[in-house]
DSSP file (Angstrom, degrees, kcal/mol; ACC not computed):
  #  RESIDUE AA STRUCTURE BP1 BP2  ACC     N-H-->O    O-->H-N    N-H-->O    O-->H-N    TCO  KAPPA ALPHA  PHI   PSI    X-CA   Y-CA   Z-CA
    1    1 A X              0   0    0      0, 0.0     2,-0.4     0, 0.0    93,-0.0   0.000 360.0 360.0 360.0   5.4  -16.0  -37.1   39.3
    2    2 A X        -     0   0    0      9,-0.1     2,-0.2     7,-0.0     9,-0.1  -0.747 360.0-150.4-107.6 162.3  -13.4  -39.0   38.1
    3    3 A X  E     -A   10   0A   0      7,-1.6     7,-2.6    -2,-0.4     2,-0.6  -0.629  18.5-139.8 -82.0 155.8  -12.6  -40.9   34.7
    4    4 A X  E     +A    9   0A   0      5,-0.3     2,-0.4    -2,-0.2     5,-0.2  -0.997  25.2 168.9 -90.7 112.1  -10.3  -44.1   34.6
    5    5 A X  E >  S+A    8   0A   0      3,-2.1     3,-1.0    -2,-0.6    -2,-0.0  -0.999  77.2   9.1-133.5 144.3   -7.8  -44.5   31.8
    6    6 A X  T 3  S-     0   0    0     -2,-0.4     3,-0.1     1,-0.3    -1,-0.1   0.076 129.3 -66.6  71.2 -19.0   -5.5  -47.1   32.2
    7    7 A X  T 3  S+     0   0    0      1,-0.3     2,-0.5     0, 0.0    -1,-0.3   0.270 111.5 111.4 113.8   6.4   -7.1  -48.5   35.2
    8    8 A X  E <  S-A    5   0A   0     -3,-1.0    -3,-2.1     2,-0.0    -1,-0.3  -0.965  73.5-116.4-119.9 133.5   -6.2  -45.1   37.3
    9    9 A X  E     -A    4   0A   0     -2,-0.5     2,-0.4    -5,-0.2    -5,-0.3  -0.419  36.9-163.2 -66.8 132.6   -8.8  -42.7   38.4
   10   10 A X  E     -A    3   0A   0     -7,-2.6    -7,-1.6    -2,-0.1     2,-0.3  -0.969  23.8-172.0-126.6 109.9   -8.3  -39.2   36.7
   11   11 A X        -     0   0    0     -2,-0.4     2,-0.2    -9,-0.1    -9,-0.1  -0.905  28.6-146.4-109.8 155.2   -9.7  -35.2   37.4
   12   12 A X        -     0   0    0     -2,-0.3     2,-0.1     1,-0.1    38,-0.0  -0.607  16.5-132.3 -98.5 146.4   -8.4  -33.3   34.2
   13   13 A X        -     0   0    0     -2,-0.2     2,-0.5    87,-0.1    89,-0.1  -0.326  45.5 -59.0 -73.2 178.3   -7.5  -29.5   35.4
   14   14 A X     >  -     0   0    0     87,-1.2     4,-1.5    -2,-0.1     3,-0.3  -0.878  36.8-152.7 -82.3 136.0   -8.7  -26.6   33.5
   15   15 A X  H  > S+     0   0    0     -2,-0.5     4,-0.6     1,-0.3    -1,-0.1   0.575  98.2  40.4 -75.8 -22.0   -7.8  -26.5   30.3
   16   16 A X  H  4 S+     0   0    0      2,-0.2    -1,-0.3     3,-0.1     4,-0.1   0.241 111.6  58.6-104.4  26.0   -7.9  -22.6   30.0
   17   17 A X  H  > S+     0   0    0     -3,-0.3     4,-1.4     3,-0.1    -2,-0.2   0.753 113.4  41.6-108.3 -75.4   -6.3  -22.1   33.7
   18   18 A X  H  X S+     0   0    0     -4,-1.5     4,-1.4     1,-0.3    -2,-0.2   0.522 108.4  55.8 -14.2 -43.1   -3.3  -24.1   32.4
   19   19 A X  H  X S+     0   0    0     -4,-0.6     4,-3.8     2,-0.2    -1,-0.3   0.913 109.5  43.6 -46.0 -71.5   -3.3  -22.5   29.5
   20   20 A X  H  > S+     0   0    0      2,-0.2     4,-1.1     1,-0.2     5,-0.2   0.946 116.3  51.3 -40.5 -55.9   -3.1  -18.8   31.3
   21   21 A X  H >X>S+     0   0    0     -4,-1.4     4,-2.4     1,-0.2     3,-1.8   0.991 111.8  47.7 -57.7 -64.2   -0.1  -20.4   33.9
   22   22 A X  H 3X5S+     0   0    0     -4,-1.4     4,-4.0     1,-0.3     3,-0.4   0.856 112.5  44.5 -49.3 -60.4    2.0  -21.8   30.9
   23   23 A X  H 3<5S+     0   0    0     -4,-3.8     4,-0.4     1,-0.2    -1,-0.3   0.609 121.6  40.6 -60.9 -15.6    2.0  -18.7   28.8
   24   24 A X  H <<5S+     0   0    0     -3,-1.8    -1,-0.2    -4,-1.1    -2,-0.2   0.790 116.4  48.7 -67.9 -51.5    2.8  -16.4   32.0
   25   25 A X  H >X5S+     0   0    0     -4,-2.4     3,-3.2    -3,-0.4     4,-2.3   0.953 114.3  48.3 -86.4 -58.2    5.2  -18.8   33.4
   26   26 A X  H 3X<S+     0   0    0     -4,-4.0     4,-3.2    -5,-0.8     5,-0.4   0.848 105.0  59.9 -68.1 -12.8    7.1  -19.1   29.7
   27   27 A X  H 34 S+     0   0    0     -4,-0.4     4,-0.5    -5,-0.2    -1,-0.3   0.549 108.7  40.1 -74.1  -8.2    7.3  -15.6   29.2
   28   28 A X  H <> S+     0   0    0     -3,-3.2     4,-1.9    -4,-0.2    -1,-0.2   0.775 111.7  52.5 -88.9 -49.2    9.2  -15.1   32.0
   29   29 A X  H  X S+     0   0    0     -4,-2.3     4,-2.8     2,-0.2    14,-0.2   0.898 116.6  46.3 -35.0 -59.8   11.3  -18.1   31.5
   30   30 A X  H  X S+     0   0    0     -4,-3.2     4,-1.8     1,-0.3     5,-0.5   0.983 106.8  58.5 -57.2 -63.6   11.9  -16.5   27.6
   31   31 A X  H >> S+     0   0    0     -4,-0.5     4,-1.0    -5,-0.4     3,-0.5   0.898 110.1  35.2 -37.1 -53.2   12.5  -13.4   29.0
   32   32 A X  H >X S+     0   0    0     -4,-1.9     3,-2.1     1,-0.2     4,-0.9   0.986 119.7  53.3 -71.4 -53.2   15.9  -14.3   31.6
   33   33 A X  H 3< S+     0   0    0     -4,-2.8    -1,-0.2     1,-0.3    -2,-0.2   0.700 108.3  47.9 -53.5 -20.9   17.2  -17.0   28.9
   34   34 A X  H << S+     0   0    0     -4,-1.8    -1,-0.3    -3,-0.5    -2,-0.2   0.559 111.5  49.1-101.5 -11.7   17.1  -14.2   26.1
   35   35 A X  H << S+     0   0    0     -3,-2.1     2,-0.7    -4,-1.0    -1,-0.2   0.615  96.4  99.7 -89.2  -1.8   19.0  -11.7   28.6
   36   36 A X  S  < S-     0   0    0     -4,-0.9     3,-0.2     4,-0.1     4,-0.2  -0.729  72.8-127.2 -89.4 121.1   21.5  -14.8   29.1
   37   37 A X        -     0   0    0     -2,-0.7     2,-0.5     1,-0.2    -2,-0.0   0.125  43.8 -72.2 -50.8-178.6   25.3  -14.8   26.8
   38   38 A X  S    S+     0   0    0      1,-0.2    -1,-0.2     0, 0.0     3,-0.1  -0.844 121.5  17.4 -60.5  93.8   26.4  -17.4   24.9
   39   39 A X  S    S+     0   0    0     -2,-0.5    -1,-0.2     1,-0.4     2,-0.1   0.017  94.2 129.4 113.3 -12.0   27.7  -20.8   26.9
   40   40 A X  S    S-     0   0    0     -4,-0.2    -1,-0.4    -7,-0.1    -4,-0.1  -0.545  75.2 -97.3 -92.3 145.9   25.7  -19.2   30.0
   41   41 A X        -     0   0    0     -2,-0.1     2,-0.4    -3,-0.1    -1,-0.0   0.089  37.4-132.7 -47.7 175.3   23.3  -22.0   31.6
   42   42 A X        -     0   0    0     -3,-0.1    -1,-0.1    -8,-0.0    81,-0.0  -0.849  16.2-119.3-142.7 155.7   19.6  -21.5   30.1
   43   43 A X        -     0   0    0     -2,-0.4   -14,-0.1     1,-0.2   -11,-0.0   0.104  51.6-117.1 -93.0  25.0   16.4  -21.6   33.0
   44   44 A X        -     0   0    0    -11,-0.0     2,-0.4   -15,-0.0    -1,-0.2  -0.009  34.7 -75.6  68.9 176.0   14.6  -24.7   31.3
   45   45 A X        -     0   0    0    -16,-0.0   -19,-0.0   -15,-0.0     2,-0.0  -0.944  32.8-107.9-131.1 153.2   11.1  -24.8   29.7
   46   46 A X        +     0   0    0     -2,-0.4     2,-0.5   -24,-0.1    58,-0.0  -0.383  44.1 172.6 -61.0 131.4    7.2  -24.8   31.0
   47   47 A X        -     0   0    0     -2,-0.0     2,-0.6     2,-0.0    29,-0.0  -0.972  28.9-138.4-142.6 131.7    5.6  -28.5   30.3
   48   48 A X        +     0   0    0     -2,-0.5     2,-0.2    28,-0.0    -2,-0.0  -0.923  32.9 163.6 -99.8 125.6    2.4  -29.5   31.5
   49   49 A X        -     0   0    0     -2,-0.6    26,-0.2     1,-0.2     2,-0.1  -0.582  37.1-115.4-132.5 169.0    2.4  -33.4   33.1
   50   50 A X  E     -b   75   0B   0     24,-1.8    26,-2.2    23,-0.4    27,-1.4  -0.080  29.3-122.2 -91.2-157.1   -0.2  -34.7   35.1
   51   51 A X  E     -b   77   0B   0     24,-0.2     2,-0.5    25,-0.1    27,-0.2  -0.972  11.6-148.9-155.0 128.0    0.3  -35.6   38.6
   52   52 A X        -     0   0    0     25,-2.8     2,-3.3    -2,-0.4    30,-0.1  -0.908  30.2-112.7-115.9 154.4   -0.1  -38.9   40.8
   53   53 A X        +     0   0    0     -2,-0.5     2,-0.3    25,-0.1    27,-0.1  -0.380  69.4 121.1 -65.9  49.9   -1.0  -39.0   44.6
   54   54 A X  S    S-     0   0    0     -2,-3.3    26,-0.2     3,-0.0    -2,-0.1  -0.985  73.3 -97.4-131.4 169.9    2.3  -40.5   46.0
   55   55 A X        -     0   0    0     -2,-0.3    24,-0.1     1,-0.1    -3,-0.0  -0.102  34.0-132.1 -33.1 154.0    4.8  -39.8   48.3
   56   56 A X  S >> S+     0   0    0      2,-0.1     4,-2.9     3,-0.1     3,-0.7   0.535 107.2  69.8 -66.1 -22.1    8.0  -38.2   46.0
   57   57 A X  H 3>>S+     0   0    0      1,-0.3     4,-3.6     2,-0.2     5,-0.6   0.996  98.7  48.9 -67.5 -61.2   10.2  -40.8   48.1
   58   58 A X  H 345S+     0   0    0      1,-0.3    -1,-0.3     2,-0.2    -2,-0.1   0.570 109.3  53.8 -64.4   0.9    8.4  -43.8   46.0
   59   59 A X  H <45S+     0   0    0     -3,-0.7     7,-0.3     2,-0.1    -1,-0.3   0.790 113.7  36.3 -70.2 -57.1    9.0  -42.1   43.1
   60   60 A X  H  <5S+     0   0    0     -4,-2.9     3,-0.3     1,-0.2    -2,-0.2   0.891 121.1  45.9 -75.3 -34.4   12.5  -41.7   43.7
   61   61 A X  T  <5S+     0   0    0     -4,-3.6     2,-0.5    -5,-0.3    -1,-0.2   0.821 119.6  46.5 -76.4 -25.1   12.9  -45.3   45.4
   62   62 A X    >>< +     0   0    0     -5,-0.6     4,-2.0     1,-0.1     3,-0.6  -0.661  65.1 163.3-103.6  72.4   10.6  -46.8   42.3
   63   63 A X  H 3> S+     0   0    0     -2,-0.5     4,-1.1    -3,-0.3    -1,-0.1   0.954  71.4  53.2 -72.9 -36.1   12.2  -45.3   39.4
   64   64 A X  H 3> S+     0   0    0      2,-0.2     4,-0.9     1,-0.2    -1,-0.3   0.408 107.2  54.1 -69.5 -23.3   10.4  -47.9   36.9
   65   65 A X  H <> S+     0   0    0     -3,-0.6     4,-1.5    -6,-0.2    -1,-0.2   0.816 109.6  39.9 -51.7 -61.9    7.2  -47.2   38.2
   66   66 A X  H  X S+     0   0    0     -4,-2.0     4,-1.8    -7,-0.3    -2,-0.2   0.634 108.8  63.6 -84.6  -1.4    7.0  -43.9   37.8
   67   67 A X  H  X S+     0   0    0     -4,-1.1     4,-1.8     2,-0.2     8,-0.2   0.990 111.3  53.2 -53.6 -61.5    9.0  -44.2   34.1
   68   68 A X  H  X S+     0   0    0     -4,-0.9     4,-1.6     1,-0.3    -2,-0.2   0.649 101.7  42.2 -73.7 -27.4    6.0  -45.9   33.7
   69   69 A X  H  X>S+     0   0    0     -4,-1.5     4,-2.0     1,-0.2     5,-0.6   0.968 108.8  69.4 -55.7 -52.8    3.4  -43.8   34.6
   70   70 A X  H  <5S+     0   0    0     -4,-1.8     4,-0.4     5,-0.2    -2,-0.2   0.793 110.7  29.5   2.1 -56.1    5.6  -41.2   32.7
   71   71 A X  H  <5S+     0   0    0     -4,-1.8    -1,-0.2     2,-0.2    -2,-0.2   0.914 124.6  52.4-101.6 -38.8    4.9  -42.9   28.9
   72   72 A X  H  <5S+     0   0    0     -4,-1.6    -2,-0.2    -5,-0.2    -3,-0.2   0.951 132.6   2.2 -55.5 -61.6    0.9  -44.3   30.2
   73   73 A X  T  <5S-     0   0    0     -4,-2.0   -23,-0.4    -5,-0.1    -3,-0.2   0.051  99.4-102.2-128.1  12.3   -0.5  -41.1   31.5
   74   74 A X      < +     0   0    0     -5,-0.6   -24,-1.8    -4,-0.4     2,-0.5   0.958  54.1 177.0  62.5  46.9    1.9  -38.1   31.1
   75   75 A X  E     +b   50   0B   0     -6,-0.2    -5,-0.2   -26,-0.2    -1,-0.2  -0.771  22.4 156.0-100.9 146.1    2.9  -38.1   34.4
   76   76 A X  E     +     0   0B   0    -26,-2.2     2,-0.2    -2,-0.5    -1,-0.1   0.850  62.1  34.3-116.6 -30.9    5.6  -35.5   35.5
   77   77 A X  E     -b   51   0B   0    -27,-1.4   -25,-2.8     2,-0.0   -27,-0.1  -0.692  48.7-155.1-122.2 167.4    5.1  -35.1   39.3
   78   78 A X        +     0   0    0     -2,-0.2     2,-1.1   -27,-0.2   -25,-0.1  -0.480  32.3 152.6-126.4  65.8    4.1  -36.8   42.4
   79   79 A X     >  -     0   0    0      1,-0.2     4,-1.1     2,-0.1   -24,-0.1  -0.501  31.2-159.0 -87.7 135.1    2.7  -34.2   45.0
   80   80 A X  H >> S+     0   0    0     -2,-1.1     4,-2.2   -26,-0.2     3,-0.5   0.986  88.5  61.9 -67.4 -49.2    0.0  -35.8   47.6
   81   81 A X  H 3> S+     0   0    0      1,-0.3     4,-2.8     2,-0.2     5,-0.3   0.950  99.0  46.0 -62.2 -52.1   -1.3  -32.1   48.1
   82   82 A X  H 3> S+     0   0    0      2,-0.2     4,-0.7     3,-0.1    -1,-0.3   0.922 108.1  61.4 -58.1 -30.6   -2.3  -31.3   45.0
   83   83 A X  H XX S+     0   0    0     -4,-1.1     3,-5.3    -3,-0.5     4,-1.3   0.986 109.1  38.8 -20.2-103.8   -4.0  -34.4   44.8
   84   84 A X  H 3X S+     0   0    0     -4,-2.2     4,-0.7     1,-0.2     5,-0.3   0.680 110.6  61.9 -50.9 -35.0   -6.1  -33.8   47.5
   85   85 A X  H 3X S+     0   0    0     -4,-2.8     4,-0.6    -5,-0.3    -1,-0.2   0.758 111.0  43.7 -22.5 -43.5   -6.4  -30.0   46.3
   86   86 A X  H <X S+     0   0    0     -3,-5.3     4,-3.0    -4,-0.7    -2,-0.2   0.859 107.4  55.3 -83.3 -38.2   -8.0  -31.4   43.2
   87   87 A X  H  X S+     0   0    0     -4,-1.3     4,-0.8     1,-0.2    -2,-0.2   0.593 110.3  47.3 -83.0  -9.8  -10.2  -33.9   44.8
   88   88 A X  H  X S+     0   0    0     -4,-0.7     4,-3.7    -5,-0.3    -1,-0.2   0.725 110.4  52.7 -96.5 -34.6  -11.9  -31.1   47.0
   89   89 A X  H  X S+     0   0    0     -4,-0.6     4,-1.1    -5,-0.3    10,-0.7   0.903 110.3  44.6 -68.6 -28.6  -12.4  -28.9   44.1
   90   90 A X  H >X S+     0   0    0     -4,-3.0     3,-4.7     2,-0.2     4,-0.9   0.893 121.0  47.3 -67.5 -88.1  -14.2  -31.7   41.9
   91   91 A X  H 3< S+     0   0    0     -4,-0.8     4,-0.5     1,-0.3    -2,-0.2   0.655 113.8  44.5 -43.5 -62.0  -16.1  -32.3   45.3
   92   92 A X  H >X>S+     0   0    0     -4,-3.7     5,-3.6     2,-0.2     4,-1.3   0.867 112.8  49.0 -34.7 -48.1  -16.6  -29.0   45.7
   93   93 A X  H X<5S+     0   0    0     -3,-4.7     3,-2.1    -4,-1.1     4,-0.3   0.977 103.7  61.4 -70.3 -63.5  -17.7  -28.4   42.1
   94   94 A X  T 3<5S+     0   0    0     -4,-0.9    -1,-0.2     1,-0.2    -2,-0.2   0.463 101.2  55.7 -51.8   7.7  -20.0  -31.2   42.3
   95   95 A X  T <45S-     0   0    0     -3,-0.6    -1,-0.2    -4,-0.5    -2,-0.2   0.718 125.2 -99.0 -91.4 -32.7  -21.8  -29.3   45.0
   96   96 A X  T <<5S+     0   0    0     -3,-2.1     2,-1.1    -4,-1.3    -3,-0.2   0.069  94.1 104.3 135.3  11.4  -22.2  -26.5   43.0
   97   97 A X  S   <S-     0   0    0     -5,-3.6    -3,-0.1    -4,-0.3    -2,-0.1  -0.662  70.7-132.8-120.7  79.8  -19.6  -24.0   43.8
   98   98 A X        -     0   0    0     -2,-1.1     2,-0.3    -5,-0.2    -5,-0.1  -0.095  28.6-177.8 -35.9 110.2  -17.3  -24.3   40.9
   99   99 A X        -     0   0    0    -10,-0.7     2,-0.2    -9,-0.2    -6,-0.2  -0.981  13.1-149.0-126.7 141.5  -13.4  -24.6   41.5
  100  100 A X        -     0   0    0     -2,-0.3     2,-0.3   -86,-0.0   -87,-0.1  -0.717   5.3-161.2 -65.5 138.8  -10.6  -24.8   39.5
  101  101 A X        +     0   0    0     -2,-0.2   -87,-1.2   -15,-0.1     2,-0.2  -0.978  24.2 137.5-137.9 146.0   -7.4  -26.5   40.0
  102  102 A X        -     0   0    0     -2,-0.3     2,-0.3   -89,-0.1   -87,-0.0  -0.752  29.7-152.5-156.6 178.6   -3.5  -26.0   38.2
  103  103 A X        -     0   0    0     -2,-0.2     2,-0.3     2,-0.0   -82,-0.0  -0.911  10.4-148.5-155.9 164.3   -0.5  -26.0   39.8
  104  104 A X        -     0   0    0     -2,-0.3     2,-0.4   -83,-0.1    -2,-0.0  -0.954  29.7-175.2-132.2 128.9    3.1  -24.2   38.9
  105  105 A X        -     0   0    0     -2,-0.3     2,-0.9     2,-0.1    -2,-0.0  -0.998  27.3-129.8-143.8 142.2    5.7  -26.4   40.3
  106  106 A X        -     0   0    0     -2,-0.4     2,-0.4     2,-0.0    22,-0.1  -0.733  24.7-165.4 -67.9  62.8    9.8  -26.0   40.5
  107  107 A X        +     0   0    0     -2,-0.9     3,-0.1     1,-0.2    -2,-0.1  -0.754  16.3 170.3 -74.1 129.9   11.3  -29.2   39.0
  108  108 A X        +     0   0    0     -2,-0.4     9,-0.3     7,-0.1     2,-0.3   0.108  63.3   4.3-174.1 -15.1   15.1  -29.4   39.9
  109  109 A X        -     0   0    0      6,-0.1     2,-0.3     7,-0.1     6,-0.2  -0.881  68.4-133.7-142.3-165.3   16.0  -33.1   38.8
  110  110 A X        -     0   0    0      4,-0.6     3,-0.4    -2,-0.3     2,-0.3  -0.745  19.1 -93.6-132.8-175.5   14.4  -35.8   37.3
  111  111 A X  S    S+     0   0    0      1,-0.3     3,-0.1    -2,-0.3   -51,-0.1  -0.910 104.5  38.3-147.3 146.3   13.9  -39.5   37.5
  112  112 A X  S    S+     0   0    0     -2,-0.3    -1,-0.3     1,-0.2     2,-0.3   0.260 125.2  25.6 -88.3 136.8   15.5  -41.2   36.1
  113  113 A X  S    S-     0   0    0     -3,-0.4     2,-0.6     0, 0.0    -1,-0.2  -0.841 116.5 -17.6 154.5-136.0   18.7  -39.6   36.6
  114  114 A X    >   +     0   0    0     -2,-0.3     3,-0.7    -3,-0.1    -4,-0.6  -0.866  44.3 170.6-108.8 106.3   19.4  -37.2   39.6
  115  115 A X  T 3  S+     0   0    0     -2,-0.6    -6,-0.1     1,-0.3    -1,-0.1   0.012  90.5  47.4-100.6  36.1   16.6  -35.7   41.7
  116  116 A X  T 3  S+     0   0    0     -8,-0.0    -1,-0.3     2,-0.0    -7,-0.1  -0.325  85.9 147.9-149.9  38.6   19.0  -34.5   44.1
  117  117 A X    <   -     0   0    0     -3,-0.7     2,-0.5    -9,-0.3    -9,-0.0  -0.531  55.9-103.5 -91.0 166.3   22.0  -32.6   41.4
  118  118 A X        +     0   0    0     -2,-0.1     2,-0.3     1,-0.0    -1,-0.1  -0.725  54.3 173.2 -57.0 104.5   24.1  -29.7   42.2
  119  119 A X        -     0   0    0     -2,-0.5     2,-0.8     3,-0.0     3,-0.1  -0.738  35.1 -77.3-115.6 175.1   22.5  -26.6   40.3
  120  120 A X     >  -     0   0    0     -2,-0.3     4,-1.4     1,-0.1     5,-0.1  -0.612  22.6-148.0 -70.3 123.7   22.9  -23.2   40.0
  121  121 A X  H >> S+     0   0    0     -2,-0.8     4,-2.0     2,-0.3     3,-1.9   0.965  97.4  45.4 -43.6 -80.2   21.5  -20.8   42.6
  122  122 A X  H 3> S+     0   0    0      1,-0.4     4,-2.1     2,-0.2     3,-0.4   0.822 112.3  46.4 -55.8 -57.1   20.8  -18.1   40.1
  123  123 A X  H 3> S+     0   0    0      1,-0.2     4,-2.0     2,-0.2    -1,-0.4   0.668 117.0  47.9 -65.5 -27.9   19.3  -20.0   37.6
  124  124 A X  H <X S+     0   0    0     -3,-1.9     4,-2.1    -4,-1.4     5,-0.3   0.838 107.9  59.9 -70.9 -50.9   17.0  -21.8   40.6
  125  125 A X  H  X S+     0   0    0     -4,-2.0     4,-4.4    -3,-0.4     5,-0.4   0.937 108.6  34.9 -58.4 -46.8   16.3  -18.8   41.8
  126  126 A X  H  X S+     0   0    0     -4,-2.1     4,-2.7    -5,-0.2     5,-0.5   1.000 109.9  63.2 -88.8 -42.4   14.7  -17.2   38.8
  127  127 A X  H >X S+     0   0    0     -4,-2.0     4,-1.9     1,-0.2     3,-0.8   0.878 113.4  40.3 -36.6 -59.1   13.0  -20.6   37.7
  128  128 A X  H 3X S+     0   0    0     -4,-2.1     4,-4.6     1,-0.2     5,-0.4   0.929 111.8  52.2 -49.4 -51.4   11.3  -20.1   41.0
  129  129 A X  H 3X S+     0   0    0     -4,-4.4     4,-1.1    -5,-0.3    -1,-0.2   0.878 114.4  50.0 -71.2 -18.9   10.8  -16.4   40.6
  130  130 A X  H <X S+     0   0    0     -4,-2.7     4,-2.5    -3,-0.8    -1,-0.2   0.910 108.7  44.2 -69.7 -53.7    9.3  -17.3   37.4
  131  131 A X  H  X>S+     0   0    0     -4,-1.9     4,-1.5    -5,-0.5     5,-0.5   0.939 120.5  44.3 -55.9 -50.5    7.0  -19.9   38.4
  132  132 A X  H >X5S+     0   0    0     -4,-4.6     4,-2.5    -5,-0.2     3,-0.9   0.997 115.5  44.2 -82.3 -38.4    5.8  -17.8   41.3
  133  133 A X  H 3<5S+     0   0    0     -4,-1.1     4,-0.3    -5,-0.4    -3,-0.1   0.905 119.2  43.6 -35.9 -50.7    5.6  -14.1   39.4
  134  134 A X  H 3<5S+     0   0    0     -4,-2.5  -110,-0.3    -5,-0.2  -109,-0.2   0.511 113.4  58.1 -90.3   0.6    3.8  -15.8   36.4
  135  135 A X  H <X5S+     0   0    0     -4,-1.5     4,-5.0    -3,-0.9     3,-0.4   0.801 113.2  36.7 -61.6 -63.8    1.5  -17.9   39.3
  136  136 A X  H  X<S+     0   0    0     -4,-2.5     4,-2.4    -5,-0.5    -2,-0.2   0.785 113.3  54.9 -76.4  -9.9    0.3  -15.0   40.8
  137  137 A X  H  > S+     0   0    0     -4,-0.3     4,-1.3    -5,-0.3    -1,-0.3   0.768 109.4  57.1 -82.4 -19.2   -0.1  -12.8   37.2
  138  138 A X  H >> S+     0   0    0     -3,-0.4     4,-1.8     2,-0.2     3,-1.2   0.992 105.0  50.1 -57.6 -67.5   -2.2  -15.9   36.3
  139  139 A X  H 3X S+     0   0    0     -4,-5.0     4,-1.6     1,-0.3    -1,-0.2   0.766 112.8  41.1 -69.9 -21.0   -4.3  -15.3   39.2
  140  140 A X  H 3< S+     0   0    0     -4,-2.4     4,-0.4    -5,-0.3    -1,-0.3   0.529 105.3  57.3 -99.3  25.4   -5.0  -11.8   38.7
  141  141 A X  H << S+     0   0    0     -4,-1.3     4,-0.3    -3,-1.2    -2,-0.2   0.451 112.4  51.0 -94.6 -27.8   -5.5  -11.8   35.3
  142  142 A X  H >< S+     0   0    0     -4,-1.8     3,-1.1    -5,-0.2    -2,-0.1   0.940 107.8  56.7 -54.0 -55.7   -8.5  -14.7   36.6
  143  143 A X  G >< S+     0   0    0     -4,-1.6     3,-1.2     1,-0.2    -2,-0.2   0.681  89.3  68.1 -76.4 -18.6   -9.7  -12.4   39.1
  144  144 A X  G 3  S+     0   0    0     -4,-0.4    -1,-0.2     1,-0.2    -2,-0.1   0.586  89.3  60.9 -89.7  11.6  -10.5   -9.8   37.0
  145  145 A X  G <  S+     0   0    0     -3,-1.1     2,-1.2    -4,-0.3    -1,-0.2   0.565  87.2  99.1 -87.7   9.6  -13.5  -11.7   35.2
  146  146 A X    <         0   0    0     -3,-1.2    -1,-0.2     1,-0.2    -4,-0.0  -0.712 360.0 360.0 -94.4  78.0  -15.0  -11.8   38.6
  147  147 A X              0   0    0     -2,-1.2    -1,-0.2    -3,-0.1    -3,-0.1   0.135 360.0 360.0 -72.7 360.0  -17.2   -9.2   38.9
């Protein structure tokens, strides 16, 4: 089930499940930043990256690696689980029992530059409460074409 570009094996998500998470997820985002003064820190923005199947520690111990995967394939994260998430739902799918895979994920540094900084609590907190609120509106706005 996979493609190769670049020489790296590739499952694509769904394009309209992604769709749904990002417009849930940014509305939420929009929503705290537009209730936030003038000078007060701002909750970031929704991006969709792909994702490769390593550890986050080799990310962060290989910054130049993963730069590079970064500008080659638009990659933003390294979770192993989703990985393997993805690779059971193509497997799955190719069985006949269609699954989709997305993810909503909480980024809190970068590479390169500090994936370990001091942030704000509040603002962490509602990027999370965003990610998981507009997760879970995602999914029942899914569930109700399931008739």
């Amino acid at each position: 089930g996979y493609i190769f570009q670049n020489g790296w094996p590739v499952l694509r998500t769904d394009a309209n499940t992604v769709k749904l998470l990002r417009s849930s997820i940014e509305a939420k985002l929009n929503a705290f930043n537009a209730s936030r003064g003038e000078g007060q820190l701002k909750a970031g923005k929704v991006v969709c990256l792909g994702n490769v199947s390593k550890d986050s520690l080799y990310a962060e111990t290989a910054e130049k690696a993963f730069v590079e995967l970064r500008r080659t394939l638009d990659t933003g994260c390294s979770e192993m689980e989703f990985a393997t998430i993805t690779r059971v739902g193509a497997h799955k799918t190719m069985l006949g029992d269609r699954v989709k895979t997305a993810m909503s994920a909480c980024i809190l540094g970068c590479i390169p530059g500090d994936s370990f900084a001091e942030l704000d609590k509040s603002v962490c907190s509602k990027v999370t409460e965003s990610a998981l609120v507009g997760t879970l509106e995602t999914l029942h706005e899914i569930s109700k074409s399931h008739r």
